[in-house]
N, C-alpha and C positions, 0 to 999 in steps of 0.2 A: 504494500500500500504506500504510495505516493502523493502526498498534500501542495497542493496551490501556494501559492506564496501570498504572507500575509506579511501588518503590521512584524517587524522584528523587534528582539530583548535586546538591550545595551547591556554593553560585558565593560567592568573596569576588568585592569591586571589583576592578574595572580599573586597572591598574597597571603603570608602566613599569620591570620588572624584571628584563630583557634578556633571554636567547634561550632557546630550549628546550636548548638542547643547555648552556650553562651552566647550567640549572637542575639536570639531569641530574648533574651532578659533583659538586651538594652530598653534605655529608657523610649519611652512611645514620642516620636517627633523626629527620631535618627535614623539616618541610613540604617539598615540592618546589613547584617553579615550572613550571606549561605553560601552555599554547598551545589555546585551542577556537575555533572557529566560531561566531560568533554571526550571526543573521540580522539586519540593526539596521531596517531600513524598506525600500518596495517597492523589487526590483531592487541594492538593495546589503547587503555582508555585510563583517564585518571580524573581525580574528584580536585574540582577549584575551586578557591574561596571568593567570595564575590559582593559588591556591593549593592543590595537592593534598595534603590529610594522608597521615602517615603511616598505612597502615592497622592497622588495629584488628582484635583476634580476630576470628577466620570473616571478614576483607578481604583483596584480594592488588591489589596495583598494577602495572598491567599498561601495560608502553611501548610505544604504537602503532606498527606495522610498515606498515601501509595501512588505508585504508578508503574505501566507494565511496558515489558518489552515487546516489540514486534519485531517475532524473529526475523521474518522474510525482509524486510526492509534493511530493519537495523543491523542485521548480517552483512547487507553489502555495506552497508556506510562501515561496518567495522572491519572492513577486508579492504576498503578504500575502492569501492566496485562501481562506484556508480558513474557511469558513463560522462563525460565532457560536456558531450549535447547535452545531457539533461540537471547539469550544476542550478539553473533556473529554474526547471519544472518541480525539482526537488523538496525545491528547500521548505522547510515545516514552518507550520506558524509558531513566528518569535524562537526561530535557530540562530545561533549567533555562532561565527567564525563561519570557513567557507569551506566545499569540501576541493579535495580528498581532506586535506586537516590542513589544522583541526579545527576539529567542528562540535557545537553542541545539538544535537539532535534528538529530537523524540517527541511522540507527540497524544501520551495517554498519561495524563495527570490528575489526580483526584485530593482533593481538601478543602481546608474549610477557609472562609472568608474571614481575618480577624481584622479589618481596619477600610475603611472604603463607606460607603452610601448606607443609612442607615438598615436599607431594607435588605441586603447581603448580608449585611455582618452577621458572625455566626452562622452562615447558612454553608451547606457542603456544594461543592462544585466541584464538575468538571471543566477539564480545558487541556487543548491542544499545543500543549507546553513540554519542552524537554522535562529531561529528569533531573530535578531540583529540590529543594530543597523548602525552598519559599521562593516569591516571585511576583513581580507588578505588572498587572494588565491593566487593561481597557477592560471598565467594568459588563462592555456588551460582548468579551472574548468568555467569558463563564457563562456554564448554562448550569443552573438548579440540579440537583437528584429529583426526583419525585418520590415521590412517599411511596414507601415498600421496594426502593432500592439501596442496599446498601453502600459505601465506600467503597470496601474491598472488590464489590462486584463491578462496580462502578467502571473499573478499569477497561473493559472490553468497551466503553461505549465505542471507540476508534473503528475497531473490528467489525463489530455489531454493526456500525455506518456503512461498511464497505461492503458486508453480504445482503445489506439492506436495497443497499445499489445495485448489488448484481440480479437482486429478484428481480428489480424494476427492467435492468435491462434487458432480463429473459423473459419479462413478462409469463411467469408459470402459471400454467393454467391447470384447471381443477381433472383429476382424475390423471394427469402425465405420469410418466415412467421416469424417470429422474437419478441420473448418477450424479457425485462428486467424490473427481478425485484427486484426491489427498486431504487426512482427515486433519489438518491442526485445526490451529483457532479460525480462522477465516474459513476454509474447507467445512469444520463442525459446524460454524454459524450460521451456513449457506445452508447444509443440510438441514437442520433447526427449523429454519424460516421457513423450506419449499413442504416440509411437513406436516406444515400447518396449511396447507393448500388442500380444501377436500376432496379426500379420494386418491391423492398424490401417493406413487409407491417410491420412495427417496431409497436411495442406495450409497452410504460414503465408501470411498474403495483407499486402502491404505496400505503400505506394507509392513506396518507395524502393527501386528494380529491383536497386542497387548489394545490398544483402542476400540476396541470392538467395545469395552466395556463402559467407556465412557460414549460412544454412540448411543449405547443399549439404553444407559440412566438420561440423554434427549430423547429417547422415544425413535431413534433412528435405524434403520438394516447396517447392518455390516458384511463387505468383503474386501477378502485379499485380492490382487490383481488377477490372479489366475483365476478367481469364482468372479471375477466381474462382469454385471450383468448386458446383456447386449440388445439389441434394440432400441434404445433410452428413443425417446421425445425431446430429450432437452440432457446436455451432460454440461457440465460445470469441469474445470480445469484447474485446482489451487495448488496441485504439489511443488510448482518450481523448479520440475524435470520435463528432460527429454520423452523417459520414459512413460512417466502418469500423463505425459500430452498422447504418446502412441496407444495409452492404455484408453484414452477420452476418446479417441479416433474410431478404435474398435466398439464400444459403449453404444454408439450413434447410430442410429436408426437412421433408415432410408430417410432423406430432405430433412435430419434432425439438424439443431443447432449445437454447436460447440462454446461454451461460452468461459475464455480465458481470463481469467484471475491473477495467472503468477505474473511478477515481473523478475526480468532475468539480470538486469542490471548489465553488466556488460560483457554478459556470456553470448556465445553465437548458439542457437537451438535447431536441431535437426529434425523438424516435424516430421512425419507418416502421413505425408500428401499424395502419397506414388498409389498403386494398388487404386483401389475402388473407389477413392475418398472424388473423384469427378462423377464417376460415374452412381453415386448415389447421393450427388449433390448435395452434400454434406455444408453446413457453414461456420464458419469461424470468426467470432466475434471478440473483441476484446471488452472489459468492464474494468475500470478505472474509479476512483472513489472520488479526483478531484476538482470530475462535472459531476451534476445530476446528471441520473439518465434521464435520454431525451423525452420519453413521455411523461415525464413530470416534472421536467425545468422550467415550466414557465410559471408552475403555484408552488414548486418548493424550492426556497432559497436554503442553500446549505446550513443555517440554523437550525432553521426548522427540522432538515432532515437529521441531523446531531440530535434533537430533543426527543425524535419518534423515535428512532436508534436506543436512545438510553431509555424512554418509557417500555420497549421488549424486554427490559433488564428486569425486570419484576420476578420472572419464572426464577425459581431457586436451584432450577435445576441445573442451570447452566453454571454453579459453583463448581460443576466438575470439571470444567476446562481450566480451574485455575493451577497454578502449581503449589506451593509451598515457598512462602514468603522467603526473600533473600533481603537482607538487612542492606539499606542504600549505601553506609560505608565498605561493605564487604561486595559491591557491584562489580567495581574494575576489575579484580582477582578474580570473579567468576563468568565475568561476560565469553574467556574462550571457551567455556564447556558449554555455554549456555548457547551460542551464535556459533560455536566451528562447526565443521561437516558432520557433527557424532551425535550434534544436539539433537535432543527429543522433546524439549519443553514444548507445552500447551501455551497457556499465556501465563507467561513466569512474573508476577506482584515482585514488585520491590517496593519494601518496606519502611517508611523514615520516621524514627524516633521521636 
């Protein structure tokens, strides 16, 4: 998932000016002192201390409660992958430094408002804010939780927005035959959503058998690529590979659609276009998170579509794509297990004190 460019964070230097949580106690009228993520060169990342003004009319400054990693993205920004062309298409709202590095990147943040508009303060929000610590927006860059979503759940809204898109753009219709493959967070999301389509037969396909179990607890089929079902009406594409694109290719039903998810950053991909893929006029679309899809851009402005995204957060059941919190100071040390080729995270919470 790839975000539009918005408003950007200003970054003072680097500076050893001790913890987040002592910065937290200064007095109310001061600069505060946190903590971001930066990405500094391939494969490493390190935490910098930073100055967050006090805000300013229409700002609220909001102390981070959690926020999560997106592998597929944040993997290529941590491999330095992301193509030339697209250093502008890239960049996240309120990323500061520029890529390859370093850069501060990410864009699924959750906590609460303590300073800003009276009608914010105290209240939980998300926002499309790297991983930080605390931090000053524009008080229309936050959007509310709704009641009966938690914080920690909170995190996917990012996710949740992008498989919310991709329905739109397949437009699924009730009763369809329905694969997605590769099951992480966006892949399970996808799944989730076209489930709720009546009469929809969904199928997530993954090669890690062990997820079958968290498909099961969204109410979802599970297979491996070898039992992948064939026929589909409509196949979804989120793995990120070569092969789960040949695996979507096979899925597809005569005049089916193919509907792409991964982005490959700046890998070359060897589709499964040869063989029959003309002559059963097969198609391939791509779905991107950083328009609406077209039959609904003209009544939903990307807010609005963030706010419906996070009100599908309600179902409980979706706490099984979470991982098992990672403490924000212990992030850098575990971001290559979490993001190299090995990783198996869901959508991995990281947790700030």
């Amino acid at each position: 998932m790839s975000i539009g460019a918005h408003r950007l964070s200003s970054v003072c230097e680097e500076a050893n000016l001790g913890s987040n949580v002592e910065a937290m106690d200064r007095e109310p009228g001061h600069d505060t002192v946190t903590r971001a993520l930066w990405y500094v060169a391939p494969g490493q990342a390190a935490l910098r201390d930073e100055m967050t003004p006090v805000p300013g009319p229409g700002e609220v400054l909001v102390q981070t409660r959690y926020s999560a990693l997106s592998r597929g993205t944040e993997s290529l920004v941590f491999r330095g992958a992301v193509p030339a062309s697209e250093h502008a298409r890239m960049r996240a709202p309120f990323q500061a430094g520029a890529f390859p590095f370093p850069v501060k990147y990410g864009y699924a943040a959750v906590g609460t408002v303590t300073a800003g508009p009276d009608d914010l303060v105290g209240r939980a929000v998300f926002v499309l804010h790297p991983h930080q610590s605390a931090f000053v927006v524009p008080a229309e860059a936050v959007v509310a939780l709704p009641a009966g979503v938690p914080l920690r759940r909170a995190v996917l809204a990012a996710n949740m927005e992008t498989a919310l898109n991709a329905l739109w753009d397949a437009a699924v219709l009730p009763g369809s035959r329905v694969a997605v493959i590769g099951a992480g967070t966006v892949g399970a999301l996808v799944a989730w959503l076209a489930g709720h389509v009546a009469g929809a037969q969904v199928t997530a396909v993954d090669v890690r058998p062990e997820r079958a179990a968290i498909l099961s607890a969204l109410g979802v089929g599970f297979a491996v690529p070898g039992n992948a079902p064939a026929d589909c009406d409509l196949v979804f594409h989120a793995s990120a590979t070569p092969e789960g694109l040949a695996t979507a290719v096979a899925a597809a039903g005569d005049e089916a659609t193919i509907v792409e998810l991964s982005w490959y950053g700046d890998r070359a991909v060897m589709a499964a276009l040869g063989g029959a893929f003309h002559s059963r006029r097969l198609r391939l679309i791509a779905s991107q998170v950083g328009g609406v899809a077209p039959s609904m851009r003209a009544r939903w402005p990307h807010r609005r579509r963030l706010a419906q995204a996070m009100a599908l957060l309600v179902d409980a059941r979706l706490d099984a794509l979470l991982e098992p919190d990672v403490p924000f100071e212990d992030l850098p040390a575990a971001l290559p297990a979490l993001l190299g080729p090995g990783g198996a995270a869901m959508c991995q919470v990281v947790a700030y004190s």
